[in-house]
C-alpha positions in Angstrom: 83.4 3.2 -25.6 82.1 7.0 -26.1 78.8 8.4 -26.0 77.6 9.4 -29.4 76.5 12.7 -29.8 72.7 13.1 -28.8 72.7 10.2 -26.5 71.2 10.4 -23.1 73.5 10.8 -20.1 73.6 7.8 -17.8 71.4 8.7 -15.2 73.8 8.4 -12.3 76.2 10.6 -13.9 77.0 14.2 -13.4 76.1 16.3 -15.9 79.2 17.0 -18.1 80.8 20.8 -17.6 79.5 23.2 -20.5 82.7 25.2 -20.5 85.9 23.8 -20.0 87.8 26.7 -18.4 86.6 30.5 -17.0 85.4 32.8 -19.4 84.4 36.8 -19.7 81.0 36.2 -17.9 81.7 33.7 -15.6 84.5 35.9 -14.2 82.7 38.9 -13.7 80.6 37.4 -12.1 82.7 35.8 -9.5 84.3 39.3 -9.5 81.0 40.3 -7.9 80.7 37.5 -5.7 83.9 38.0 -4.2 83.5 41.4 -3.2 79.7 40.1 -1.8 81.9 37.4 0.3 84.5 39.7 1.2 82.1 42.2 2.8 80.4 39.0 4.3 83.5 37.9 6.6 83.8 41.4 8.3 79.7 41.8 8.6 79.9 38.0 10.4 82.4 39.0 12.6 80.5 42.1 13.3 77.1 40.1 14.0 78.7 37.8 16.6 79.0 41.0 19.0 75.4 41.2 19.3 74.4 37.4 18.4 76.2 34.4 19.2 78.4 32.6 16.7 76.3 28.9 16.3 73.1 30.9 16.6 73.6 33.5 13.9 74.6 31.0 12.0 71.2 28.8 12.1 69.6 31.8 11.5 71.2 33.0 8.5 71.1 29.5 7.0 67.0 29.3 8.1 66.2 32.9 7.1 68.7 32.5 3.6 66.5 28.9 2.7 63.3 30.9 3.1 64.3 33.4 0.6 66.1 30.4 -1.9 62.7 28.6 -1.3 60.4 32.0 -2.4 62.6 32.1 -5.1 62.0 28.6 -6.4 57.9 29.3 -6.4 58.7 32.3 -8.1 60.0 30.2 -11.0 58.0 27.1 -11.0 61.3 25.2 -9.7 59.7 22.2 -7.4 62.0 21.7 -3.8 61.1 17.6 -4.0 64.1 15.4 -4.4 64.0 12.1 -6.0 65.2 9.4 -3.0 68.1 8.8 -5.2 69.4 12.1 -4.3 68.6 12.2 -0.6 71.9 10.5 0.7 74.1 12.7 -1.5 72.3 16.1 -0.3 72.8 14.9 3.2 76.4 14.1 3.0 76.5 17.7 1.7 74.3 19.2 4.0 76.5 18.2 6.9 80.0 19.7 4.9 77.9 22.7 5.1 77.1 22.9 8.7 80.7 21.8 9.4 81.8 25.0 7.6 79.8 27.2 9.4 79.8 25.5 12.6 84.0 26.1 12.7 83.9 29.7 10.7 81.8 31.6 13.2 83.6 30.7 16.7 86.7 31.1 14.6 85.6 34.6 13.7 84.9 35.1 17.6 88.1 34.0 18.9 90.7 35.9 15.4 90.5 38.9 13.3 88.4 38.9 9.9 91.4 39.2 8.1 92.9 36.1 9.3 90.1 34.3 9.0 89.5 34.7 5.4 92.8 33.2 4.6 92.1 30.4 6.2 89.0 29.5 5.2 90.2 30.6 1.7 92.6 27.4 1.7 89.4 25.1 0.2 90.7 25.3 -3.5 93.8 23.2 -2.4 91.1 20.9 -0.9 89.1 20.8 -4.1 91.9 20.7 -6.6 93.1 17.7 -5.3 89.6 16.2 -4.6 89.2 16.8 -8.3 91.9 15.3 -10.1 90.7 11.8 -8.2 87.1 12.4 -8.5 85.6 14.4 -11.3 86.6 13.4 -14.7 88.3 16.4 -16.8 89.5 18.3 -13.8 92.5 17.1 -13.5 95.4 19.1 -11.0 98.0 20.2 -13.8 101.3 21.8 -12.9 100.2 25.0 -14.3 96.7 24.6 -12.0 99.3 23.6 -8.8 101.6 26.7 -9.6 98.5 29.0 -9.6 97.2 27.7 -6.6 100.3 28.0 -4.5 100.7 31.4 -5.9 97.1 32.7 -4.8 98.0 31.7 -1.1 100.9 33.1 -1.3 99.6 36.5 -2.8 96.7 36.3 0.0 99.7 36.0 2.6 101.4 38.4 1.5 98.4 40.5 1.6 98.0 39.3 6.0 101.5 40.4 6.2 101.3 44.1 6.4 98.6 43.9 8.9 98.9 45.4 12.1 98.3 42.9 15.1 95.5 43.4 16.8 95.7 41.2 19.7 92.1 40.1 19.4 93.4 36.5 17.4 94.4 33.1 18.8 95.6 29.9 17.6 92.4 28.2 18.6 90.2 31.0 15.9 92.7 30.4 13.1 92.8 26.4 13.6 88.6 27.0 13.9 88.8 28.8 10.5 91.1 26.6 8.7 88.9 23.5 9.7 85.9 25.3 8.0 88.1 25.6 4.8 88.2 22.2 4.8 84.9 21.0 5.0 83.9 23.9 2.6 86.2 22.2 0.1 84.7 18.9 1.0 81.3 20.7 0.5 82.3 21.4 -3.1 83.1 17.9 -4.0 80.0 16.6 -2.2 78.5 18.5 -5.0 80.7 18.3 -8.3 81.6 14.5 -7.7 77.6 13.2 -7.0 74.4 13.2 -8.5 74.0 16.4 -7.3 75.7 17.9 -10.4 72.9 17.1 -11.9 70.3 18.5 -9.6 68.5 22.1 -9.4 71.3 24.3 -7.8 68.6 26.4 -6.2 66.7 23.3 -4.7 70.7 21.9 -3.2 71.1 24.8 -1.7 67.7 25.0 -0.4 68.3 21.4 1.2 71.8 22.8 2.4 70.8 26.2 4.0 67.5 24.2 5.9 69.0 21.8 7.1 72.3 23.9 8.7 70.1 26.2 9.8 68.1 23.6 11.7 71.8 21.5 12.9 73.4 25.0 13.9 71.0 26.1 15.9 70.4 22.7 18.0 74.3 23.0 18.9 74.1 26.6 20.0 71.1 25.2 22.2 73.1 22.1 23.4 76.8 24.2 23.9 74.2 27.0 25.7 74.9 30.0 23.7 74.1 33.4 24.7 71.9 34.2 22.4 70.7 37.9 21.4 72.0 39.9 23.0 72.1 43.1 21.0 70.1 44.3 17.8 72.0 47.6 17.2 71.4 49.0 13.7 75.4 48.0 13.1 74.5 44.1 13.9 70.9 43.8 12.2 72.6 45.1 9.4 75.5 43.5 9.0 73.2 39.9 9.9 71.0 41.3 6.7 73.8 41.5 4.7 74.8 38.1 5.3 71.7 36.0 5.1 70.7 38.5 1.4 74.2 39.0 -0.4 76.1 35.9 1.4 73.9 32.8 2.0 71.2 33.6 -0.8 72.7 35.4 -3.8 76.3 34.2 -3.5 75.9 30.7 -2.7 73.5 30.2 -4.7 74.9 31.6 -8.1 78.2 30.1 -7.0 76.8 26.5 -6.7 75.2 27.6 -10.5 78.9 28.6 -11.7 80.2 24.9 -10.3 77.7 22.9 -12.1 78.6 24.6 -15.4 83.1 25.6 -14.8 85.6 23.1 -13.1 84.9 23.4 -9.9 89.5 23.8 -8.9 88.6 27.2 -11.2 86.0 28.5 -9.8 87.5 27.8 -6.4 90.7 29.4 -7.3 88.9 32.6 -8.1 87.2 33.0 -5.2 91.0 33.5 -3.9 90.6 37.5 -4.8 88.5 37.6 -1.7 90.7 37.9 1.2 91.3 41.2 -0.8 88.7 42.3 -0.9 88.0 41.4 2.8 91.1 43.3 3.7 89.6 46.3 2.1 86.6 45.8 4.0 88.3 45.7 7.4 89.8 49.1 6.1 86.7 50.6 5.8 84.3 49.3 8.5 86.5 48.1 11.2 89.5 50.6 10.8 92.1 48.3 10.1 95.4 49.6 8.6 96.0 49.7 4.6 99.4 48.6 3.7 101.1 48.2 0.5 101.0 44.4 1.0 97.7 44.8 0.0 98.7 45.9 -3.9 101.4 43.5 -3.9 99.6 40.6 -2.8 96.8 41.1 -5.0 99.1 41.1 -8.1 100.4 37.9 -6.8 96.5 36.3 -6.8 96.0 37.5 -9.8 99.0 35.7 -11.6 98.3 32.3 -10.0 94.7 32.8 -11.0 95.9 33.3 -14.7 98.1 30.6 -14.4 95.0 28.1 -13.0 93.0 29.3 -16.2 94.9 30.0 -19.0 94.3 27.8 -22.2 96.0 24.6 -22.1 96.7 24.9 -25.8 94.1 21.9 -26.2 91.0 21.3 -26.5 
């Protein structure tokens, strides 16, 4: 049995996708967003020398919900959830502190660089989520192929780098747990009622209630705290809470409530580039030719994850 054309959706559920695969605007804008995220991982490992990793965390996520919830009165968007929506923003909410509760140690304990790819293995996560839980995202052999390929063109990107010495098992496992839960996060959102919810007010819910979570456990695990407000780490904590936890999470939430979520995830695979060109710049890492190379490799799977089916 179909739903005729002008029929109400049932209410419980989600909102069917408006496009069916990337196109010209969506991916410029996730262009943007991953050079934003980029950045974001070097300017969070940069943070955690003067501010400790849970703390800066629950700050970023309080200070980011203020600005989402500013930005709601701006536009008349009301924060109140219906109750119906209360269990599936909570299941979420704690996806979202799980992420940020493993990528900040992580960052403290491994280099940016290998960090990113780790916590960039949450389209795997999602793709397969997908194909089981969100009707019309189903994980193709052309989606699988592209998939593998971006981690192995981000791979290929970590294997020109110069060690450092200042990485350890126990920061890559860290970061690799937060890819996880930030592909669980994704499909807390896509496969609930929450694809039919305000993105701004979700996020708001997500970044509150994180903040709040993140900075109990720096409290209970006794945390630093501040310990330095340089210019170098307020600025790089600024960056994150503006261009990381306000405008990129919260037009990428947008983008999943509109793309299949597997594609928008898969995009977001460019960034470990882009975050190797940010340790080139502000942490004076090396630039290698695996850079080039391993970009090019992204870049097919991502083609191969969105090209036309030959289908509608």
């Amino acid at each position: 049995m179909t739903r005729e054309a002008g029929d109400p959706a049932p209410p419980s559920a989600p909102r069917a996708l408006e496009k069916d695969r990337l196109d010209f605007f969506a991916a410029g804008v996730l262009t943007l967003l991953c050079v934003f995220l980029g950045i974001g991982q070097v300017a969070m490992k940069v943070a955690n020398a003067g501010i400790s990793p849970l703390l800066q965390g629950g700050m970023r996520s309080l200070l980011a919900s203020g600005l989402v919830g500013l930005w709601c009165m701006f536009r008349g968007i009301s924060l109140r959830m219906a109750p119906a929506m209360i269990a599936p923003v909570l299941l979420s909410a704690a996806f979202f502190t799980a992420e940020f509760a493993f990528l900040y140690p992580g960052l403290d304990r491994t280099t940016a660089s290998r960090a990113v790819i780790f916590l960039y293995t949450s389209p795997l996560v999602v793709a397969v989520g997908a194909h089981f839980l969100i009707p019309g995202d189903r994980l193709t052999w052309s989606k699988s192929a592209g998939l593998l390929a971006a981690l192995a063109g981000v791979s290929i990107v970590l294997a020109g780098r110069e060690p450092s010495g200042t990485s350890s098992l126990t920061g890559d496992l860290l970061c690799l747990a937060g890819g996880v839960a930030w592909g669980f996060l994704t499909l807390s959102v896509r496969a609930t009622r929450l694809a039919t919810e305000k993105p701004e007010r979700v996020i708001f819910m997500q970044l509150l209630i994180s903040g709040v979570l993140l900075s109990l456990i720096s409290l209970v695990y006794g945390e630093r705290g501040i310990t330095d407000l340089s210019p170098l780490v307020v600025g790089a904590f600024g960056y994150t809470v503006v261009f990381v936890a306000f405008i990129t999470f919260t037009t990428s939430l947008w983008l999943m409530t509109r793309y299949p979520a597997s594609r928008v995830m898969a995009f977001l695979m460019i960034t470990p580039a882009f975050g190797v060109a940010a340790g080139v710049v502000l942490l004076g890492e090396p630039l290698t030719i695996h850079l080039g190379v391993g970009l090019a490799v992204v870049i097919l799977g991502l083609w191969l994850v969105n090209r036309p089916t030959g289908r509608r």
